[in-house]
N, C-alpha and C positions, 0 to 999 in steps of 0.2 A: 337195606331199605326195600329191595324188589321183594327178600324173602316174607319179610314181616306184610308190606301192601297184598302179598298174595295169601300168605296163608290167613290176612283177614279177612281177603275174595273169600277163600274157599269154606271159612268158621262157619261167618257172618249170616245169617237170613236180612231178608231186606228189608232197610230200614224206613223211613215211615216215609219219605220222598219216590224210593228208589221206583216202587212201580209205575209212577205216576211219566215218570222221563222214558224207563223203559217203555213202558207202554205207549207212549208218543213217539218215542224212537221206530216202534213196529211198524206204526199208523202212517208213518212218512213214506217209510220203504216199501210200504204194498199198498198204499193208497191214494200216495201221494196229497194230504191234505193236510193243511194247516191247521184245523179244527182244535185236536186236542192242545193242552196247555200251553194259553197264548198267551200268559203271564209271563211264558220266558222266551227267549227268542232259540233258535231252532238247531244254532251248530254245535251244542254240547252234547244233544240229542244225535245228533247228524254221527258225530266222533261215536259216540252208543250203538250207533245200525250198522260200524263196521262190523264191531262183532256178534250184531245179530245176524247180520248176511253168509256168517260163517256158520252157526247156531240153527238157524231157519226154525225159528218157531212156528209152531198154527197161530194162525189166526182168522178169527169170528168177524169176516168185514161186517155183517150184518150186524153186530151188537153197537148199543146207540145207549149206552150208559154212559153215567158220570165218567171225568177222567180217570178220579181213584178207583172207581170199577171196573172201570176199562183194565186198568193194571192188573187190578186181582182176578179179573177174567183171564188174560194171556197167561197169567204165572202158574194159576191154580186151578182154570176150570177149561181149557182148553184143551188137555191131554199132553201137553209139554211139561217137562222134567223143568221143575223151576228152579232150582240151583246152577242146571249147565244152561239155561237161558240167563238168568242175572249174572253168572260168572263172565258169560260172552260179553254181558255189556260192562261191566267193569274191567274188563281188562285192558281194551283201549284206553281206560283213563287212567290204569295204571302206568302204560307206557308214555303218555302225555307226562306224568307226574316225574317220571324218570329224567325225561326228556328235560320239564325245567329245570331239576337238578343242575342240569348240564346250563343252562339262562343263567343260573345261580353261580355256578362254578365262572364260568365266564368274564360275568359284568364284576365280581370280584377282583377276578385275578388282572381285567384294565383298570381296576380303578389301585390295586393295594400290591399286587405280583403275583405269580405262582403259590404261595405259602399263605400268603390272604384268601384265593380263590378255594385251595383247599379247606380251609377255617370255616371260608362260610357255605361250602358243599356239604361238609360234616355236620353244621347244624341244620342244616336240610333236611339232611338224608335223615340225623334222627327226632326231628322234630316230630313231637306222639300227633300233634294236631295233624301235620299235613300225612303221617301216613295213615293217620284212621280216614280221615277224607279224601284223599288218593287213594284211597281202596275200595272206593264207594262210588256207582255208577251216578252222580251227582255232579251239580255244577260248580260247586264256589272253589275250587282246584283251579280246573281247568281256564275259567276267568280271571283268577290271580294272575296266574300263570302267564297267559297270555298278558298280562298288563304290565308284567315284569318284563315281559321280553320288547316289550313296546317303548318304555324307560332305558332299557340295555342300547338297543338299537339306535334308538333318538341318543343318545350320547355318544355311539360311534359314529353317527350321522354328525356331528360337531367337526370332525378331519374330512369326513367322505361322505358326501350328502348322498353319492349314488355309491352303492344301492342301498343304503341305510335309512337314508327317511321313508323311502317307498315298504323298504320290512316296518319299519317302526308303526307306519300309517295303517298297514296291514293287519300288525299284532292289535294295535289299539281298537282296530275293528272287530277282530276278533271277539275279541273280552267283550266287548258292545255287543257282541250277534250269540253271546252265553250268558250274560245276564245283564238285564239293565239297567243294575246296580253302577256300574261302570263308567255310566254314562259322565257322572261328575268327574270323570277323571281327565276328560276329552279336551275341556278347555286350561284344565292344567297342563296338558302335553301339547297344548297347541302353542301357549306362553313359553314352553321348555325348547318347541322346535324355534320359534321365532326370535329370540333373546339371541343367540349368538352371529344371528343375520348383521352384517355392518350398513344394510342399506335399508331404507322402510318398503320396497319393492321386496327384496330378498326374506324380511319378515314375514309382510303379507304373505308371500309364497308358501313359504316353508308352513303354516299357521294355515293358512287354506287348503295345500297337500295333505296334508295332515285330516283334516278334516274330510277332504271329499276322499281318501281312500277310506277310511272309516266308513262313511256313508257307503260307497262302493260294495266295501266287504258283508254290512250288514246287509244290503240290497242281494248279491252275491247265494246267502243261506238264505233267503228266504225261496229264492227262484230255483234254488236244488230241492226246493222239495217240492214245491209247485212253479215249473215255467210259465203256467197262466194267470198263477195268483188268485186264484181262489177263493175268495173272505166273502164269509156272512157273519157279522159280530156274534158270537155267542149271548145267549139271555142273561141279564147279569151284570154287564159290563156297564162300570156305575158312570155317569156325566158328572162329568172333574169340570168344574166351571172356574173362574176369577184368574189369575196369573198360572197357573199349573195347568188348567184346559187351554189356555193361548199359549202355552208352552208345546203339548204334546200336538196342537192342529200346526204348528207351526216346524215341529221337523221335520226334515226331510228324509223320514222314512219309509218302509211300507205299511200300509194301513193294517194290519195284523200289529205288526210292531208297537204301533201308536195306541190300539187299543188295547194291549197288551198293557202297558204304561198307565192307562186309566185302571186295569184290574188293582193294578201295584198301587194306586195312588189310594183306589179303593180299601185294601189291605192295611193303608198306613190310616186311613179314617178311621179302624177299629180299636177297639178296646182289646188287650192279650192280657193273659194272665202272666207275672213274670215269678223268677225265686230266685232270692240272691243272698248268697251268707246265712239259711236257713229262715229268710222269710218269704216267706208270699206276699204275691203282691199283684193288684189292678195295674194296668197301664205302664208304663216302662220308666226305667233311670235314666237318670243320662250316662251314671258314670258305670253303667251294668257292663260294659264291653271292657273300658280300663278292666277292672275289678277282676273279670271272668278270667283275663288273658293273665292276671297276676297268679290267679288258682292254677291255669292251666300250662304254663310256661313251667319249661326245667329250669329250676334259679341258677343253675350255669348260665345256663343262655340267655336269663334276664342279667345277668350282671356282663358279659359281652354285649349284647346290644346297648347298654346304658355307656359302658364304655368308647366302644365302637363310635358311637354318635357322637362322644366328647370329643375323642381323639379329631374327628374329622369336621368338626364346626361347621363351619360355613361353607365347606365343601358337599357338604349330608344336605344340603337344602336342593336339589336339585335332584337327588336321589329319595330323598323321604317327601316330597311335598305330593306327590300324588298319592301316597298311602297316606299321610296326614289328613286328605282332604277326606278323601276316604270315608277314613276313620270316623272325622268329625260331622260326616253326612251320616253316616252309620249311628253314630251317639242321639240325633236327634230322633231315631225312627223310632217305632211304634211297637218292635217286636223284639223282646227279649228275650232271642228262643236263640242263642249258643255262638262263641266265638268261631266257627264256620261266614261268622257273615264278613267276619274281618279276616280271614284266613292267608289275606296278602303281607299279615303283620309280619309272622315271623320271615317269610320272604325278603322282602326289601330290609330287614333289619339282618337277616344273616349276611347279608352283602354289604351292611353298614359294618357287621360287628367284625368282619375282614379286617378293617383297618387295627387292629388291637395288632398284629403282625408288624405294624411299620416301626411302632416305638421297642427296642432293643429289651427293654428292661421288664415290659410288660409279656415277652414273649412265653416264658415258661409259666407264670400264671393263666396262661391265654392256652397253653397246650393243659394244664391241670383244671380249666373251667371244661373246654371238648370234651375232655376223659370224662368228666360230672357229668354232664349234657350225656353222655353213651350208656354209662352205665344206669340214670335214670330211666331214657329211652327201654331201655334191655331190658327192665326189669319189670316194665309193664306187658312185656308181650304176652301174650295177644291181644291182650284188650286197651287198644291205643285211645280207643273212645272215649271210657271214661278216665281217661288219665287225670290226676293234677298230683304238681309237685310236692315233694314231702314235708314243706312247711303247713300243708292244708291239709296232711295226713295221708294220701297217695292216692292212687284207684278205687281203693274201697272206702274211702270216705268222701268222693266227689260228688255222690248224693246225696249230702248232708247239707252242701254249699251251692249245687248248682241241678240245675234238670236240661229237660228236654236234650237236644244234639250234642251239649257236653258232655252227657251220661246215660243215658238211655233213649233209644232212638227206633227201640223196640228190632235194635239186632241180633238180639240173643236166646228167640224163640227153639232155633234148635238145639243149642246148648241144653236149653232147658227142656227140650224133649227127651236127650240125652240122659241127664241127670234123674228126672223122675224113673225113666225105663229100667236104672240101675240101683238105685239108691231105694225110689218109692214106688214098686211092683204094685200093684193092686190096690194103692192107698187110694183114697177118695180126694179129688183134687176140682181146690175152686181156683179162678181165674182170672184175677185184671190187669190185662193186659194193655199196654200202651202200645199199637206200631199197625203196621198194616199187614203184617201176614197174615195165615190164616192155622192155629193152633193144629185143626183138626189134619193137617195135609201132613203134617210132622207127626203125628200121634198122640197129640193132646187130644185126651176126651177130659174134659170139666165144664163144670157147672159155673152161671153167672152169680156172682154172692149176692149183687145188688139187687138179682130179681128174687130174694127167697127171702122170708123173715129170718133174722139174723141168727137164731138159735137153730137153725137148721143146715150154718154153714159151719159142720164139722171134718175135720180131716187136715187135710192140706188148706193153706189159703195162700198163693201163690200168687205176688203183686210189682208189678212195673214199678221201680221207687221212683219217678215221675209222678206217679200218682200216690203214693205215699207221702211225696214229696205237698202236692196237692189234691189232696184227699176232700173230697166231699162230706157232709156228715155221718154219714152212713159206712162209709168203707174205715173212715177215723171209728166209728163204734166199732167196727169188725178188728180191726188191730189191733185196738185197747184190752182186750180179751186175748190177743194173741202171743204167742210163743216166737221167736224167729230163732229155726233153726239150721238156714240154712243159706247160700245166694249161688249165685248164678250171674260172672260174667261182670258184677261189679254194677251189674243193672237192674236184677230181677234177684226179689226177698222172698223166701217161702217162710209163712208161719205156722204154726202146729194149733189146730183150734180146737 
């Protein structure tokens, strides 16, 4: 797993999130202000500026650009090497990602034995999702992660409250102070500390602990990047009125935080465009996240989790209900952009699907599903991104079924520098690109197809299948003419026009 998370550090160019955290990650460490992206809260960032404190970028205090600017200023226009900058900041969340393995390996082997813990280590480790996202200086890892460990602890806290709740209340704050998404998980873990209380004082407690170390922890990040707290709302920041504005004035967070909540709440007011099973589509599914995780999952490891949760019935309520809840907050939102947003699934189900070890008969099936689950893993490497399993046709058919974070995220800019330097010397090369880097820093020199009438874009025509996927009128005329003879990384389609 270390191998494969690193050598997609090292592939990878950054995908269409990364500058924006990196870039906040900088801004914290030498400027100490909360400013840039206050949509997510600050300690996934925080874990990012260890390894820029190693790395020591420049940076431009005086530039006052958007945040996505800001990013692509530090990476690309400030005189820093932008690979050994994003690699410094993915590699802390590499080791984070390692480290829950070890949460995984753990909460496993209390709840099934040794040889459980193992079972659902191994699907861990090669789950394609979590190591294309564990290798990516991004947040939805890291916040999993920390939620599993928060679930883990809260059930050793069940024999030994100390020091077990006070980790559990920690972790939960964690994942609260890396994304806000989290946040519905807080009153599930508060139910989970409080149920095995024998006295209604003992619940309250355990339910309130719980709660005010969270609050603690997220208060905690925000005052490491600013001990004076610092806030001027950004312009922008939409007023959330009726039950959801007397939600966010009503936590007791910090005021960064809160209005952070309102950008998010903002976010879910919009319209996205989604693609699912080769359609497009306005506005979101519900059942877009099932569906995605059914493309995206090794059908080894969906048929141990499916297993795994029967075997343990009503003992799995306690372990799956805060990914449930999750889930089903996730199902209602507004944005169909990639099973990243669920990334705690295969998590708490590899430590479900442990239990496949307890029943005798089911054991050599349960070691011949792991082998399936490895050798699927294995055979996508390096490109964990756009993985789905081989009933949806593999890697190179997961743009036919799915976009954006599942398949192209616009990480395979250098590849494709690569690939034309060697392949297409001198050929004439047009460009649509989907991500945030920037072509020209790799060696791309091309033309925009969009801005030229259509008969004048001959050569190469080089396209993001995100946007093939969703194609406008004009780049659909540009295709329709085209030849594909080539790709790039299971993301990126060049056609001959």
């Amino acid at each position: 797993m270390a191998a494969a998370m690193v050598t997609a550090a090292l592939q990878q160019t950054p995908t269409i999130d990364e500058p924006v955290y990196v870039g906040a990650a900088a801004v914290y460490q030498r400027e100490h202000s909360l400013r840039p992206n206050p949509e997510h809260p600050p300690l996934g960032k925080l874990v990012m500026g260890a390894g820029l404190a190693v790395a020591r970028p420049r940076l431009d205090e005086g530039f006052t650009g958007t945040q996505e600017a800001a990013g692509r200023h530090l990476l690309y226009e400030s005189g820093n090497d932008a690979r050994r900058v994003l690699l410094a900041a993915r590699l802390p969340m590499i080791v984070l990602t390692l480290l829950f393995g070890l949460v995984v390996f753990a909460f496993a082997a209390d709840l099934t034995g040794r040889a459980g813990g193992l079972v659902a280590l191994a699907l861990y480790a090669f789950s394609p999702d979590v190591i294309a996202h564990g290798s990516l200086a991004t947040l939805d890892v890291p916040a999993s992660g920390f939620l599993l460990a928060s679930a883990w602890t809260l059930r050793r806290a069940r024999e030994r409250p100390l020091p077990y709740l006070p980790l559990a209340a920690a972790a939960l704050g964690a994942a609260a102070a890396t994304k806000m998404s989290m946040l519905a998980a807080v009153p599930v873990l508060m139910a989970l500390a409080a149920c095995p209380r024998p006295s209604w004082r003992g619940r309250a407690g355990a339910a309130l602990g719980m709660l005010a170390g969270t609050v603690a922890v997220v208060w905690a990040c925000y005052l490491a990047v600013d001990p004076r707290l610092r806030w001027t709302a950004p312009p922008g920041v939409p007023d959330i009125g009726g039950p959801r504005g007397l939600l966010v004035d009503l936590m007791p967070f910090p005021r960064p935080y809160r209005d952070g909540m309102r950008v998010q709440f903002g976010f879910e007011d919009s319209t996205w465009d989604g693609f699912l099973l080769g359609r497009h589509y306005r506005g979101s599914l519900w059942y877009y996240l099932p569906a995605a995780l059914l493309v995206k999952t090794p059908l080894g490891m969906l048929a141990l989790w499916a297993v795994g949760v029967g075997v343990l019935r009503r003992a799995a309520l306690p372990l799956l209900l805060p990914a449930a809840v999750l889930l089903a907050v996730a199902m209602t939102g507004s944005r169909d952009l990639g099973v990243r947003y669920v990334i705690f699934i295969p998590m708490f189900l590899a430590v479900a699907a442990a239990a496949c070890v307890t029943v005798p008969r089911l054991r050599f099936i349960t070691a011949v599903l792991v082998l399936f689950v490895a050798v699927s893993s294995l055979r996508t490497f390096p490109y964990y991104l756009p993985y789905s399993n081989e009933a949806f046709g593999g890697p190179s058919r997961t743009h036919l079924r799915l976009h954006d974070s599942n398949v192209d995220w616009g990480q395979d800019l250098g590849r494709l520098a690569d690939r034309l330097r060697t392949r297409y010397p001198d050929e004439r090369v047009w460009l649509a690109y989907k991500g945030s880097g920037v072509p020209s820093y790799y060696g791309i020199h091309a033309g925009d197809p969009l801005l030229v009438p259509p008969d004048r874009v001959r050569g190469l025509l080089v396209v993001s299948d995100s946007w093939v996927a969703k194609a406008d009128p004009r780049l659909t005329a540009l295709l329709r003419d085209g030849r594909p003879v080539d790709e790039v990384g299971h993301s990126i389609t060049i056609f001959r026009r």
